[in-house]
C-alpha positions as semicolon CSV with decimal commas, in nm:
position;residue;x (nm);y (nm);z (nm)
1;X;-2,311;2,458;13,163
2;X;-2,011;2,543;12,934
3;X;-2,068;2,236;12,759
4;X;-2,386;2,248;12,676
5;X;-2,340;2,596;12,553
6;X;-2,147;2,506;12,329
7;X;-2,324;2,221;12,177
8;X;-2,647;2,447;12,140
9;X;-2,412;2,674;11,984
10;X;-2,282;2,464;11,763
11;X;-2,618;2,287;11,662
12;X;-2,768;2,660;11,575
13;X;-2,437;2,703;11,349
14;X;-2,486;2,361;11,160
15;X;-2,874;2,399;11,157
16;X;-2,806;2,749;10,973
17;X;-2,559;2,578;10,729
18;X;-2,790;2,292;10,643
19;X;-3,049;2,587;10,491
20;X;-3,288;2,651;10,787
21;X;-3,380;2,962;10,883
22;X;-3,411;2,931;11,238
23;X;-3,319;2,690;11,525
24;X;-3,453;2,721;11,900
25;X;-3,512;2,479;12,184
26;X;-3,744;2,405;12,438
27;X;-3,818;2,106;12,711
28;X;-3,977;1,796;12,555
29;X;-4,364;1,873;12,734
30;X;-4,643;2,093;12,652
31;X;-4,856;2,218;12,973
32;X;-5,196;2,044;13,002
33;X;-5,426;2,351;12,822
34;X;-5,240;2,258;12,505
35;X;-5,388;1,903;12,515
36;X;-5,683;2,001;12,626
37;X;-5,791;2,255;12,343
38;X;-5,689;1,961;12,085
39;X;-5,902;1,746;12,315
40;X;-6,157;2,008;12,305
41;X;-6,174;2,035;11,892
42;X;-6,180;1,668;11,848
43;X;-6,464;1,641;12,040
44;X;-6,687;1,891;11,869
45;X;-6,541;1,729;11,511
46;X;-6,385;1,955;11,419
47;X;-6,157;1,724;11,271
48;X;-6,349;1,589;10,988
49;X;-6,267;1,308;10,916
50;X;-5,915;1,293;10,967
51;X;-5,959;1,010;11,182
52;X;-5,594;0,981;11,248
53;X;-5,636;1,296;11,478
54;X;-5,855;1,105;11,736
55;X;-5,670;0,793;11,739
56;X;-5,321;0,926;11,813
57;X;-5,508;1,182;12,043
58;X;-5,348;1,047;12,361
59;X;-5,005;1,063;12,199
60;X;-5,022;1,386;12,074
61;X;-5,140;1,574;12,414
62;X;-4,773;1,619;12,479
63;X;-4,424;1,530;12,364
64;X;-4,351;1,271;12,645
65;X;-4,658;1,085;12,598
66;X;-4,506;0,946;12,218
67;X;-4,144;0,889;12,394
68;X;-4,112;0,908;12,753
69;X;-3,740;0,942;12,746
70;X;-3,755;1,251;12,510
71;X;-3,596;1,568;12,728
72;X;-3,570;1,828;12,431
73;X;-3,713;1,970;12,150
74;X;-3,506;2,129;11,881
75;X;-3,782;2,336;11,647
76;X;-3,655;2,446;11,319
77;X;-3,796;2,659;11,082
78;X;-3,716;2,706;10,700
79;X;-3,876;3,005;10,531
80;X;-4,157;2,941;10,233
81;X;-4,206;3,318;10,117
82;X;-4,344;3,367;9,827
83;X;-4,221;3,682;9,586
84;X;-4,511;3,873;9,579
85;X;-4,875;3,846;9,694
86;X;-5,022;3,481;9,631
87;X;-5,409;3,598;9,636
88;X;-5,333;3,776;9,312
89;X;-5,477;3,494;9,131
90;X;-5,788;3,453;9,312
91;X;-5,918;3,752;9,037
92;X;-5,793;3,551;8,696
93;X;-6,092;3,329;8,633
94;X;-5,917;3,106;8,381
95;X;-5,649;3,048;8,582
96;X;-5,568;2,829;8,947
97;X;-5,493;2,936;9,245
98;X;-5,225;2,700;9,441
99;X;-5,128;2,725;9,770
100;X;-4,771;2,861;9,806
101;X;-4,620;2,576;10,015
102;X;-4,729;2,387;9,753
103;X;-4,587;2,505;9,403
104;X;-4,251;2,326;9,427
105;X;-4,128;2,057;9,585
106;X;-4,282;1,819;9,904
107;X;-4,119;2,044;10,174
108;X;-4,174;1,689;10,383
109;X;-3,876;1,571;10,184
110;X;-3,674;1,895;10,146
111;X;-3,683;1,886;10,544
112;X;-3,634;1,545;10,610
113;X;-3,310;1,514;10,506
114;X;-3,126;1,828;10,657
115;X;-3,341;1,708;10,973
116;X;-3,166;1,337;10,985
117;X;-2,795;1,517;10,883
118;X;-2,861;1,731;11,165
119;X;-3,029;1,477;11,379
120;X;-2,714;1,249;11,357
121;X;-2,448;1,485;11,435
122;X;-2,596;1,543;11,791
123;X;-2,625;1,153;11,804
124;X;-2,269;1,106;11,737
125;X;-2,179;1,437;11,967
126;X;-2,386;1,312;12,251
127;X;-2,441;0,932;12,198
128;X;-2,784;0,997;12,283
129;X;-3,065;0,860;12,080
130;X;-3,253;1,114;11,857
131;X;-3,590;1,116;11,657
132;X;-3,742;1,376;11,380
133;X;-4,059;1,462;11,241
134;X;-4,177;1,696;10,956
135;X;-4,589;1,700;11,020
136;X;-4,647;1,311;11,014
137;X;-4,599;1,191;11,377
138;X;-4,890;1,284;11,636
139;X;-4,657;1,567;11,779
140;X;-4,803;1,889;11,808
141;X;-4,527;2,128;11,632
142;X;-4,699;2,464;11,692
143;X;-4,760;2,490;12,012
144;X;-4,391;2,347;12,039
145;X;-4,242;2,584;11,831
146;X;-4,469;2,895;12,005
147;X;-4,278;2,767;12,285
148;X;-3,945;2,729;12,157
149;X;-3,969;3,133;12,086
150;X;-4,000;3,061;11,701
151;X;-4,314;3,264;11,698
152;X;-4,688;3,198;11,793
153;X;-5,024;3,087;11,681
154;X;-5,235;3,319;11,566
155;X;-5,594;3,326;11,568
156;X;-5,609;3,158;11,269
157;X;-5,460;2,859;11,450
158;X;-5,120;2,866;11,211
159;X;-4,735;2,963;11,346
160;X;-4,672;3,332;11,296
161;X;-4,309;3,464;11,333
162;X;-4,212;3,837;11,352
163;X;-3,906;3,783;11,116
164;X;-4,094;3,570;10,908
165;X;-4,488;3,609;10,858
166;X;-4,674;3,310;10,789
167;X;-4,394;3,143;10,554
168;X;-4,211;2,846;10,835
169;X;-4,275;2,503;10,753
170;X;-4,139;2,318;11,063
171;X;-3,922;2,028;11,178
172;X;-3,845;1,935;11,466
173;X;-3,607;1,686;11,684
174;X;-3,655;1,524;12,012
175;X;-3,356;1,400;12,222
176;X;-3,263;1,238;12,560
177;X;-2,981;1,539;12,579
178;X;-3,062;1,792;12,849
179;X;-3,016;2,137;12,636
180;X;-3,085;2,514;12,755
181;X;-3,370;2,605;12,630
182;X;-3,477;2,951;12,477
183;X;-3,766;3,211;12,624
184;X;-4,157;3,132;12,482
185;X;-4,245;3,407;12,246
186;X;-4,582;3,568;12,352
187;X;-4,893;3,642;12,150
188;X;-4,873;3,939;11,936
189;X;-5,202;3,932;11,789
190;X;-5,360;4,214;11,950
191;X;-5,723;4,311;11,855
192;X;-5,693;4,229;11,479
193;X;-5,932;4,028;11,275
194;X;-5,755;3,995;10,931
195;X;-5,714;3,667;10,931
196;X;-6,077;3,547;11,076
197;X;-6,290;3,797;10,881
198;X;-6,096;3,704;10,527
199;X;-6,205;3,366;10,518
200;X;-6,402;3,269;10,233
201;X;-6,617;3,001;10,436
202;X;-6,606;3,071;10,790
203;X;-6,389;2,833;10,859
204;X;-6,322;3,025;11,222
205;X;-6,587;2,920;11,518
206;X;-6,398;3,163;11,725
207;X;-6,027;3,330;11,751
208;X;-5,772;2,994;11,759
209;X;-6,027;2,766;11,673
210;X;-6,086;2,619;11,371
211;X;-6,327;2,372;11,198
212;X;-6,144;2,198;10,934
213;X;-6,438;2,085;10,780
214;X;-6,523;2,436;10,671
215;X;-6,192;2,494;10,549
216;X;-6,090;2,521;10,174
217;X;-5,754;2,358;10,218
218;X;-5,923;2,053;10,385
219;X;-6,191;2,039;10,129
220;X;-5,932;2,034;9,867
221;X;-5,700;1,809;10,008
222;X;-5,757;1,579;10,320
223;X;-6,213;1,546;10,185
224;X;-6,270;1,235;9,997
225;X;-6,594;1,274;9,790
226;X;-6,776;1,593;9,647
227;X;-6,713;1,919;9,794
228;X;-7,038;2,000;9,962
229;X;-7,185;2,233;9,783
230;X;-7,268;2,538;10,017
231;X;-6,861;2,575;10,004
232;X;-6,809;2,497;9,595
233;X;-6,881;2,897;9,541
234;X;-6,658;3,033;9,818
235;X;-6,380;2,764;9,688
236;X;-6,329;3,003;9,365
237;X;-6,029;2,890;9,172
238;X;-5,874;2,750;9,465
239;X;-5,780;2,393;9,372
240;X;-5,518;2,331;9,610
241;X;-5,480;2,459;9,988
242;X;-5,555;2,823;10,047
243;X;-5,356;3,062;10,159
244;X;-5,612;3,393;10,272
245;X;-5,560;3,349;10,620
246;X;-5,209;3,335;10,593
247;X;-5,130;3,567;10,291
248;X;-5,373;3,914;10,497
249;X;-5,179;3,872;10,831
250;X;-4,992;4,225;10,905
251;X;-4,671;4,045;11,009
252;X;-4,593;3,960;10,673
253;X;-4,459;4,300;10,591
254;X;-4,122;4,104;10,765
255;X;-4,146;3,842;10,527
256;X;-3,869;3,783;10,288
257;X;-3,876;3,530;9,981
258;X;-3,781;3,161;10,026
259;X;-3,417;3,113;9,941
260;X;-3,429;2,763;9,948
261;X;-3,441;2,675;9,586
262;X;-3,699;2,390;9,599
263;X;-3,939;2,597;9,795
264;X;-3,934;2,859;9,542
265;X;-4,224;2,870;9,326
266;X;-4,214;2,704;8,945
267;X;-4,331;2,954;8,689
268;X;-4,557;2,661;8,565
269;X;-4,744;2,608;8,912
270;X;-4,779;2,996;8,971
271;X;-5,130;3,076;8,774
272;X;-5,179;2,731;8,586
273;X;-5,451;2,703;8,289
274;X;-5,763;2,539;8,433
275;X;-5,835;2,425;8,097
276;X;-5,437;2,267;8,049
277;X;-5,502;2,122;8,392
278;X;-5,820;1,933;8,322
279;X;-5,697;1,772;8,068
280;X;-5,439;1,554;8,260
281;X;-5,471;1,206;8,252
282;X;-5,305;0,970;8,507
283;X;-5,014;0,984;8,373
284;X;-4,965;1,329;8,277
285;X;-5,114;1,410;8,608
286;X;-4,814;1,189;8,808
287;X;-4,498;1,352;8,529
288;X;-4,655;1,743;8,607
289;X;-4,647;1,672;8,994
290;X;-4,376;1,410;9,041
291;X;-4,233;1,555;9,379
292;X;-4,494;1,754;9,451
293;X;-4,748;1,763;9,748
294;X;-5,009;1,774;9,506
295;X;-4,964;1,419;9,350
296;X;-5,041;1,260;9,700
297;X;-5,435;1,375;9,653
298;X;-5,447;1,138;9,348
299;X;-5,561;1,267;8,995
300;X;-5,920;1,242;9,064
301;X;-5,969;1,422;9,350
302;X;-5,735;1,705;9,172
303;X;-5,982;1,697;8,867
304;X;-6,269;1,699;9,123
305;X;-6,099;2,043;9,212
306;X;-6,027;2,152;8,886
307;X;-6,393;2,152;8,802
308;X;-6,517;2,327;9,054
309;X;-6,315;2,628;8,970
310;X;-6,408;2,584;8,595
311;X;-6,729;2,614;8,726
312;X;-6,654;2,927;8,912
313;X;-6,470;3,056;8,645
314;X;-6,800;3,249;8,457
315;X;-6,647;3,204;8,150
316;X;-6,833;3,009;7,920
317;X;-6,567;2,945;7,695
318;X;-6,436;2,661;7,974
319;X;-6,783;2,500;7,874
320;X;-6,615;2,274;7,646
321;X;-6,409;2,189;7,924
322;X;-6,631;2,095;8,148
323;X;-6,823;1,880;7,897
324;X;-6,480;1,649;7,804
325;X;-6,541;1,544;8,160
326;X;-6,922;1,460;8,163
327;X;-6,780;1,108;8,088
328;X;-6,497;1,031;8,327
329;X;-6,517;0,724;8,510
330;X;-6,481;0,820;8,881
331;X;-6,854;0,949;9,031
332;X;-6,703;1,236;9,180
333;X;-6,551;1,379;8,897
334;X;-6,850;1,293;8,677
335;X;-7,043;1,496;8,927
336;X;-6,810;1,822;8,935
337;X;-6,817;1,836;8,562
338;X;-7,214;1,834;8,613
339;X;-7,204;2,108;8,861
340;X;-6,958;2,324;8,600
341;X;-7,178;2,287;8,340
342;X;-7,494;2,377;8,536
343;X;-7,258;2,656;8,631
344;X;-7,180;2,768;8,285
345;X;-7,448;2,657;8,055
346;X;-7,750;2,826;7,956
347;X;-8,075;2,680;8,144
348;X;-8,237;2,497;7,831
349;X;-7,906;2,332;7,701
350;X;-7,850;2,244;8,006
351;X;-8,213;2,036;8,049
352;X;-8,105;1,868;7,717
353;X;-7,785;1,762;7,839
354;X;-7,947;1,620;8,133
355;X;-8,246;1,406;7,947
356;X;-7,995;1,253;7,716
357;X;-7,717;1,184;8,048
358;X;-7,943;1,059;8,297
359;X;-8,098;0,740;8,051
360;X;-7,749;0,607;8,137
361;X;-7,620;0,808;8,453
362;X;-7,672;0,468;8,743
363;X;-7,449;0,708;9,025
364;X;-7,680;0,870;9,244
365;X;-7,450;1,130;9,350
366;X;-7,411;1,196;9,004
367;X;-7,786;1,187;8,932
368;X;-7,846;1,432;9,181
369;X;-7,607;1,633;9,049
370;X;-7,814;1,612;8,683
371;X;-8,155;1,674;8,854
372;X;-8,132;2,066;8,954
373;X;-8,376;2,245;8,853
């Protein structure tokens, strides 16, 4: 028991040196409810179509069912905060809104690494085979890390940690090494709302459920295709992830800022120009997010985002905007730059536009998009 004292101990001390904020440990299983609520949300769709999420289904119920041999999991956290409140933005028309995790660098490979330096020390301590994951294996990481004492999900479904807030991304490490693991942390929740009744599209069935399909960082990231339009309004200048449920929570007052240097936000990707960003090409799109999260959506669907909040924006001085992209050659965008313009224009320029567009408009999509009335 000594031993494996000290080898937890020691792990904590080199996960804290490596940059992460905090290291805890729990057995490599989840009890059945876990499985079952996933079950449960898959099977009303709530999914979308992430597809992936029914198809790794039976691997994801619990830790064991990916490798039976697994016997811990070590959770680590690495705190995101951002300096000041990120729904500050949400009120500058002209300008984006970004999700906080996502105005830097791909935490998947800021996390990685320290996870595989870390992962092969214990190898080489314990010549026991290790794996890690950073969100891309069907492990569910939450529920782990709720019960790894790291924190607990809220009712808006996301980790929340009473030194940290909302601001953990999450690793995590599963070994065939027996280690002591640490007490659950319980739900500390209570009777509040913030995070359910903020929502800009009632993304929240119930308390710790939630309908992806409704929810503006799904629509802006994992949705192929227009954004439906009874959410375009709510979306606002939101052209990346959204961060409302996360930013209200009360717990936050513990937050600190991120002291990891490429989790700290760049000046550039705090309140970007929607009019600088609809002008990216391809290329210019790929240079401004090399590294980023945001260059994995593809410049299209980015642009498709870009005009919706031009076209939330009110400001008709982004009409000109809007009209540079009445001729782009992906559908979708096409069809955004529609919407902004029906958005923005006034009613009788706007019938113009559309006579002259629709003798060579063959898209349908995009055709509906022209025929409003």
């Amino acid at each position: 028991m000594a031993e494996q004292d000290r080898l937890k101990g020691d792990l904590v001390k080199r996960a804290r040196a490596l940059g992460f904020d905090v290291c805890k440990i729990t057995k490599a299983s989840l009890p059945a409810k876990k499985g079952e609520q996933l079950s449960e949300a898959v099977q009303r769709n709530y999914h979308g179509s992430m597809n992936w999420m029914a198809t790794t289904l039976e691997r994801r119920l619990t830790p064991t069912s990916m490798w039976s041999d697994a016997k811990s999991s070590i959770l680590l956290g690495m705190n995101y905060g951002p300096k000041s409140d990120p729904l500050v933005t949400l009120r500058q028309d002209k300008k984006a809104t970004i999700s906080v995790y996502a105005r830097n660098r791909d935490y998947h490979d800021v996390i990685k690494g320290k996870l595989k330096t870390l992962a092969g020390w214990l190898a080489s301590k314990t010549n026991a085979e290790v794996k890690v994951f950073v969100d891309t294996a069907p492990l569910m990481e939450k529920p782990l890390a709720e019960q790894a004492g790291i924190g607990w999900q809220g009712k808006h479904t996301n980790l929340v940690s009473k030194d940290f807030g909302s601001w953990l991304f999450l690793g995590s490490i599963l070994t065939e090494v027996q280690l002591e693991t640490d007490e659950p942390e319980i739900d500390h929740c209570g009777s509040c709302r913030a995070c359910l009744d903020v929502c800009p599209t009632d993304a929240f069935p119930g308390p710790y459920q939630l309908d992806a399909r409704r929810c503006i960082s799904y629509l802006t990231i994992e949705h192929h295709g227009p954004i439906p339009e009874t959410f375009r309004a709510a979306m606002g200048n939101r052209i990346y992830g959204c961060d409302d449920c996360l930013a209200v929570c009360p717990w936050n007052k513990f937050a600190v800022e991120a002291s990891e240097a490429k989790l700290v936000a760049k000046p550039e990707n705090d309140a970007p120009d929607l009019e600088d960003l609809a002008q990216l090409d391809d290329a210019s799109f790929r240079k401004k997010f090399s590294g980023s999260p945001i260059k994995r959506i593809g410049r299209d669907r980015f642009l498709r985002n870009v005009l919706t909040a031009v076209g939330n924006s009110g400001c008709s001085d982004l009409l000109d905007t809007a009209y540079k992209n009445l001729d782009e050659i992906d559908p979708v965008v096409r069809g955004a730059a529609v919407w902004a313009v029906y958005r923005l224009e006034e009613r009788d320029k706007f019938i113009d536009m559309r006579n002259r567009y629709l003798k060579k408009e063959t898209d349908p999509y995009v055709r509906l998009e022209w025929n409003r009335p």
